[in-house]
C-alpha positions as a printed Julia matrix, in Angstrom:
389×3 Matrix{Float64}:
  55.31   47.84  198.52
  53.31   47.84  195.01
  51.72   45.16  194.17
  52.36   42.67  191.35
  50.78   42.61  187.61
  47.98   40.07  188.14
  49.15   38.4   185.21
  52.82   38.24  186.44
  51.55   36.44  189.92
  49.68   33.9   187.46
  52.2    33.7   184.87
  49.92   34.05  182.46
  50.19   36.88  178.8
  47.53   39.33  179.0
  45.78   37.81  176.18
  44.75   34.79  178.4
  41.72   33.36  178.51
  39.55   32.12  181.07
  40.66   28.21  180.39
  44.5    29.15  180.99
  43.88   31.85  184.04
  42.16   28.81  185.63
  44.81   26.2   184.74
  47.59   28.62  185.57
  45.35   29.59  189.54
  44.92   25.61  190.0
  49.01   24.91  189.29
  50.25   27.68  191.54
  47.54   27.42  194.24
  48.86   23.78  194.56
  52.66   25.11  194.67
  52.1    27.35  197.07
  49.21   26.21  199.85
  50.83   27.0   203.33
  50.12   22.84  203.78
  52.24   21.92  201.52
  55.41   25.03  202.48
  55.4    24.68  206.01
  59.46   25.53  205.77
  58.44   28.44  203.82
  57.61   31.54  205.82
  56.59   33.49  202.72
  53.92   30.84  201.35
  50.87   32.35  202.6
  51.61   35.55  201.8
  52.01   34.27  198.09
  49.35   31.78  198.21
  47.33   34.7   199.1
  48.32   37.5   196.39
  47.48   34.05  193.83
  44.21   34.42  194.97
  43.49   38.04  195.05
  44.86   37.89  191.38
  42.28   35.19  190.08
  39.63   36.53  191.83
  40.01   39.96  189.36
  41.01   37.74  186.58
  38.48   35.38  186.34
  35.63   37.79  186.6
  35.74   38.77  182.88
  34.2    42.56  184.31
  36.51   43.02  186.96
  39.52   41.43  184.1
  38.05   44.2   182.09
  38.5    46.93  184.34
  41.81   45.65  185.47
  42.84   45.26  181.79
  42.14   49.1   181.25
  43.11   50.75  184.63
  45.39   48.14  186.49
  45.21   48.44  189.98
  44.21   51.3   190.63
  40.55   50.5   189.15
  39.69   48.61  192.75
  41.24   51.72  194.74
  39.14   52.35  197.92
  36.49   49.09  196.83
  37.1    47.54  200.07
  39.24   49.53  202.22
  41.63   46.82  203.2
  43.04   47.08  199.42
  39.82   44.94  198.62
  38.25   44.97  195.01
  35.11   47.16  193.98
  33.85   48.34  190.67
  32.08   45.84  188.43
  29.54   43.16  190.48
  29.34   45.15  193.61
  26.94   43.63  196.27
  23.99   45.25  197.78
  25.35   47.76  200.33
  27.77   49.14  198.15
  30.98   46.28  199.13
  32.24   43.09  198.24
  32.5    40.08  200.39
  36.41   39.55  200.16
  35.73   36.55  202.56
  33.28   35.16  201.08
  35.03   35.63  197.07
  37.91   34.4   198.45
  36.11   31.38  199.57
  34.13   31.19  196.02
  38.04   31.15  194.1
  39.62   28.72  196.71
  36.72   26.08  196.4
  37.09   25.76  192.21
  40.44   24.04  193.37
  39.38   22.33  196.72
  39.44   19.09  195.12
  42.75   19.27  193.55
  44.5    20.35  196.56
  42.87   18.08  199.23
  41.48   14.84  197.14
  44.28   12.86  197.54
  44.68   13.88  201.39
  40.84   13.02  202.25
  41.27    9.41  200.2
  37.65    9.91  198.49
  36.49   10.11  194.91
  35.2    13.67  193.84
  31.95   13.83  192.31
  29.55   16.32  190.54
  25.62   16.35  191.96
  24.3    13.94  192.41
  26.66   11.78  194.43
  28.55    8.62  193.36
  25.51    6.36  192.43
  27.41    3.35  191.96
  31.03    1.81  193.34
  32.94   -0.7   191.82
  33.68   -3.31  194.15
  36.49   -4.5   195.91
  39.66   -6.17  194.29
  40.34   -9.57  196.32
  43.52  -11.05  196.76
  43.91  -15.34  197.18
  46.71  -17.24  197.93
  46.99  -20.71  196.0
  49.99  -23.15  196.83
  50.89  -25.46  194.44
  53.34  -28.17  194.31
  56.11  -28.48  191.92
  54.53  -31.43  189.62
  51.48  -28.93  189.2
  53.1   -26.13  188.13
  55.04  -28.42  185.86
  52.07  -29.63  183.91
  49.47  -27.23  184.55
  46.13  -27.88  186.54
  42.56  -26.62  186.63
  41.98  -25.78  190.56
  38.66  -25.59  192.34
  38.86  -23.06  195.22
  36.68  -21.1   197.24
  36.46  -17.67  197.48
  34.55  -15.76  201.1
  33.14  -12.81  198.95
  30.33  -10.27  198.75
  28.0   -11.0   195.78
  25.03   -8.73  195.04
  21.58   -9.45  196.94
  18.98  -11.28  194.75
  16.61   -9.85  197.1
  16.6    -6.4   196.23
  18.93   -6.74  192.71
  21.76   -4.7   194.8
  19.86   -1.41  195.6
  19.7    -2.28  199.0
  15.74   -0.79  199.37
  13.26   -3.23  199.99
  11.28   -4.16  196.63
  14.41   -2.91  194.94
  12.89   -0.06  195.12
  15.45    3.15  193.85
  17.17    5.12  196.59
  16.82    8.81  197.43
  18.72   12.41  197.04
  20.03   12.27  200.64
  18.64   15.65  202.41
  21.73   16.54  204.14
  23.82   17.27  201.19
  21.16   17.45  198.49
  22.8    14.71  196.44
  26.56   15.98  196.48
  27.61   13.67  198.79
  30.01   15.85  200.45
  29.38   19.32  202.9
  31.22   22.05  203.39
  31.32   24.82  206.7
  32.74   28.49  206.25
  35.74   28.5   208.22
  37.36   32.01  207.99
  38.89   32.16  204.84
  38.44   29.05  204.19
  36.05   26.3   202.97
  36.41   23.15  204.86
  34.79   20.19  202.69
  33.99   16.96  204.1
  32.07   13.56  203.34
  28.7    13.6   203.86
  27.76   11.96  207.69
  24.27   11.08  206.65
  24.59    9.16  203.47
  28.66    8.55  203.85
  29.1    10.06  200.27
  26.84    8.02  198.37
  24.84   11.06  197.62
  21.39    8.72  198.15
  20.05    7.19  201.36
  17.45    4.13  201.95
  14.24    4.99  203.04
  13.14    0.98  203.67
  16.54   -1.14  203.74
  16.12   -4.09  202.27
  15.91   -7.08  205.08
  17.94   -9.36  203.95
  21.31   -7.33  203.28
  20.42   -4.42  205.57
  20.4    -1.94  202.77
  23.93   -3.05  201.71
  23.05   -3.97  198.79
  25.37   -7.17  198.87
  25.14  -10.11  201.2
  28.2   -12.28  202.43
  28.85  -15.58  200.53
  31.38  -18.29  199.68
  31.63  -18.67  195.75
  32.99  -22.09  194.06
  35.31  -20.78  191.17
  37.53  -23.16  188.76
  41.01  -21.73  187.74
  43.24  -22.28  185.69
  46.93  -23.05  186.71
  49.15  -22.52  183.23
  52.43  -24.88  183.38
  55.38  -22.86  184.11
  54.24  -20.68  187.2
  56.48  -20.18  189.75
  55.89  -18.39  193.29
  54.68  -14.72  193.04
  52.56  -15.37  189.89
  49.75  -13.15  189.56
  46.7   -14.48  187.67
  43.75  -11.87  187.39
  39.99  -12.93  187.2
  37.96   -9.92  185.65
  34.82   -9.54  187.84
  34.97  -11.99  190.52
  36.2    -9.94  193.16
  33.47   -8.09  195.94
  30.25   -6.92  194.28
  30.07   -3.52  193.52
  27.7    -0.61  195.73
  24.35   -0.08  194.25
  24.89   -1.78  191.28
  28.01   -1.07  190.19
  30.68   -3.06  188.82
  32.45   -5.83  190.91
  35.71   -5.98  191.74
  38.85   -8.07  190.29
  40.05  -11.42  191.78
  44.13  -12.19  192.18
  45.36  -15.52  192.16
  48.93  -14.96  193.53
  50.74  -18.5   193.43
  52.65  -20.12  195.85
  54.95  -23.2   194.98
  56.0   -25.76  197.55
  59.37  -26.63  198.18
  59.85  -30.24  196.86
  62.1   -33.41  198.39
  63.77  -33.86  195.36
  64.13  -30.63  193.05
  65.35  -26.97  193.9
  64.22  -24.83  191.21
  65.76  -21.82  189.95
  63.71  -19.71  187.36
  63.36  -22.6   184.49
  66.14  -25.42  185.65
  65.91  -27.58  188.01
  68.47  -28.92  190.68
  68.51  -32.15  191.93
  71.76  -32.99  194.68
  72.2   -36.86  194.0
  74.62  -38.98  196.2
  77.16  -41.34  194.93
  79.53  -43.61  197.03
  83.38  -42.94  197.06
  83.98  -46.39  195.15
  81.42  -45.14  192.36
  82.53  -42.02  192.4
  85.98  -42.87  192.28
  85.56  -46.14  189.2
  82.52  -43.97  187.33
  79.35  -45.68  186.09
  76.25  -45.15  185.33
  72.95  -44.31  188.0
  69.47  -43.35  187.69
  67.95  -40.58  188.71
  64.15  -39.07  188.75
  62.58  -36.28  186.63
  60.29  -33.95  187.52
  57.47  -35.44  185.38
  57.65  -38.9   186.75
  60.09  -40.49  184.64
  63.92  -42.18  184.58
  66.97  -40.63  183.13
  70.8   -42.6   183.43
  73.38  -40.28  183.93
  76.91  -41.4   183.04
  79.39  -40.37  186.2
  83.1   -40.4   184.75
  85.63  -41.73  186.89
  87.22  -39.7   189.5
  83.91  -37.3   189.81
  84.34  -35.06  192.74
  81.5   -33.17  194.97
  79.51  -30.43  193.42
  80.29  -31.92  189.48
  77.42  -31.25  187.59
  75.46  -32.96  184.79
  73.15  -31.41  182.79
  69.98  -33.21  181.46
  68.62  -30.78  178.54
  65.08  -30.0   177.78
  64.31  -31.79  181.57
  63.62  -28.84  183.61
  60.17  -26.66  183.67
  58.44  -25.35  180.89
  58.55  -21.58  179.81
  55.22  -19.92  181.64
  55.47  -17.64  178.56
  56.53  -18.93  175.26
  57.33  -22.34  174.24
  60.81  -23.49  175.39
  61.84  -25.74  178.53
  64.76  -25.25  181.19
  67.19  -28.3   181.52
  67.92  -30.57  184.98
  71.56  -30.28  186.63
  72.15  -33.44  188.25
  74.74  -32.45  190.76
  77.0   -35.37  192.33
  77.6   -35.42  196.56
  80.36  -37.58  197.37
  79.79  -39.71  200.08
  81.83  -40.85  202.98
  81.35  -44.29  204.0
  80.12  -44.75  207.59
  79.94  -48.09  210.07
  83.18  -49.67  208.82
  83.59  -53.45  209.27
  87.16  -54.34  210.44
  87.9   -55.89  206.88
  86.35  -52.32  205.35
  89.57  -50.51  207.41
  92.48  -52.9   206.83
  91.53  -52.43  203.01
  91.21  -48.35  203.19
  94.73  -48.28  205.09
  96.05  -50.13  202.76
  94.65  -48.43  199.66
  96.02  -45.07  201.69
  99.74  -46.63  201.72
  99.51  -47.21  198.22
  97.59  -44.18  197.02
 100.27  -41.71  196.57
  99.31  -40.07  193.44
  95.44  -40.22  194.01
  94.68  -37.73  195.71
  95.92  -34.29  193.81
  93.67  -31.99  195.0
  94.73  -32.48  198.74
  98.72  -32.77  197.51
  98.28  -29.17  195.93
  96.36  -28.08  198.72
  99.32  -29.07  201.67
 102.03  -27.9   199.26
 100.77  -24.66  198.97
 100.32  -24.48  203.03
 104.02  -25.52  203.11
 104.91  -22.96  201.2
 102.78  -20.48  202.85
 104.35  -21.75  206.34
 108.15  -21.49  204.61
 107.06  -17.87  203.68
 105.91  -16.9   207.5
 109.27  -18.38  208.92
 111.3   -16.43  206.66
């Protein structure tokens, strides 16, 4: 079978330069990895022909050649259909293995970073790692979230070591290229046709090791410590607010920048109020008699005070009443939710002899007072008519 145009397997024009032949290698080299097909049977074999293209393509002598004889300017190179001409080794051959290796590693980090879970880095190592973000949970009660607090809290935290300024060498003196991987903080073994690349063991990808750790934080360079910080609780938070602190999460690694703080709020469920988003509920009990002759009551607000509610005559269970402007305040912007007062009717209990006589007797003469119930039974009547016929 002939083999593809170069060009064609990168989908690339022939006037291409050495920016979009590398682009184009790096997008299809993802694509088609066997790792990433394993349901496709004919992955490798593509993944493969992607990288015997780039490897002529890249090379601008060995583009050259191909530009002006095609394939059949590598004829007999290598033997095993293997590329010669322009940058032949000593001895006369190229190393496909080792070329191979050479093209596969410009995208190593592309295909694998997000797989191995590290940061990629240039020589030299990652000198410096911002710290960790820290997460603390802060319950509140409903009055605070109403008006707003500043909170004192402590935070269990790592905070740089004053002893050696975060370095982590005694003296604070400046760490050292790590010998294993010369500063890269990564190594990488020849396996076959591939290059296996892995963090450094010695120096755990730092890229610098301590000669003389420092004694206090072991060579850390941050020591364990509880940190006093003062927040501030905005009126109008509700539970799963987020509030960020810039730089007072976990010192960073060798000096680098610390980490963020998260204040995710937690409001307690109060006796009195249900909340929902910027109103407030509050489930108030009236008597039958008061319920039944209206009147006024009093009832609380959330920020200590006393509101009268007028009940009309006749209320039933689950009427509401709203109180406007009395619920919580906006978190963002400057309005305020209102209060439903909502009425539960209430049976009496623990009736005196006298309490019965005068209920049976207000239930003889009560025809009409109960219409709810009368349109109720009449419609069960008729239901009951309906089954028999």
């Amino acid at each position: 079978m002939a083999k593809r145009d170069f060009y064609e397997v990168l989908g690339v024009g022939r006037g291409a330069g050495a920016d979009e032949i590398k682009k184009a290698y790096r997008q299809k080299a993802k694509q088609l990895h066997p790792d990433r097909n394993t349901d496709n049977p004919q992955a490798e074999a593509q993944f493969k022909e992607v990288n015997e293209a780039y490897e002529v393509l890249k090379d601008p002598d060995k583009k050259a050649a191909y530009d002006r004889f095609g394939h059949a300017a590598f004829d007999g190179g290598m033997g095993n259909g293997g590329m010669g001409g322009a940058g032949r080794r000593p001895g006369g051959a190229y190393g496909q293995q080792g070329d191979f290796a050479s093209a596969f590693s410009d995208v190593f980090d592309d295909l694998f970073g997000d797989i191995m879970g590290g940061q990629r880095g240039g020589r030299g190592g990652q000198r410096a790692t911002r710290g960790a973000d820290l997460r603390y949970n802060l319950r509140v009660s409903l009055e605070d979230a109403h008006r707003g607090l500043q909170k004192s809290i402590t935070v269990p935290t790592a905070v740089q070591c004053a002893t050696c300024h975060g370095t982590g060498a005694e003296g604070g003196a400046e760490p050292v290229v790590c010998p294993t991987c010369s500063g890269m903080g990564k190594v990488r073994a020849q396996q076959g046709f591939f290059t296996i690349e892995r963090t450094c063991p010695t120096c755990s990808g730092a890229g610098q090791i301590v000669k003389n750790p420092c004694p206090v934080c072991h060579g850390a360079g941050r020591v364990e410590k509880d940190r006093q910080l003062s927040v501030n609780i905005p009126a109008g938070v509700e539970t799963g607010t987020r509030i960020r602190l810039g730089g007072e999460g976990e010192a960073g690694l060798r000096g680098g920048p610390a980490g963020d703080l998260y204040i995710f709020i937690e409001v307690e469920d109060h006796p009195l109020f249900q909340r929902e988003g910027e109103n407030l509920f509050c489930r108030v009990p009236v008597s039958m008699a008061a319920a039944a002759l209206g009147g006024d009551i009093e009832v609380p607000t959330i920020d200590g005070g006393r509101s009268r509610v007028k009940v009309p005559a006749g209320s039933q269970s689950g009427k509401q009443m709203r109180l406007r402007g009395k619920g919580m305040p906006a978190l963002r912007g400057n309005g305020r939710g209102d209060m439903y007062i909502e009425l539960a009717v209430e049976t009496p209990v623990n009736l005196t002899g006298k309490q019965r006589e005068l209920l049976r007797e207000f239930e003889r003469l009560g025809d009409d007072n109960n219409p709810e119930s009368s349109g109720f039974f009449n419609k069960v009547k008729t239901f009951w008519d309906g089954m028999k016929g």
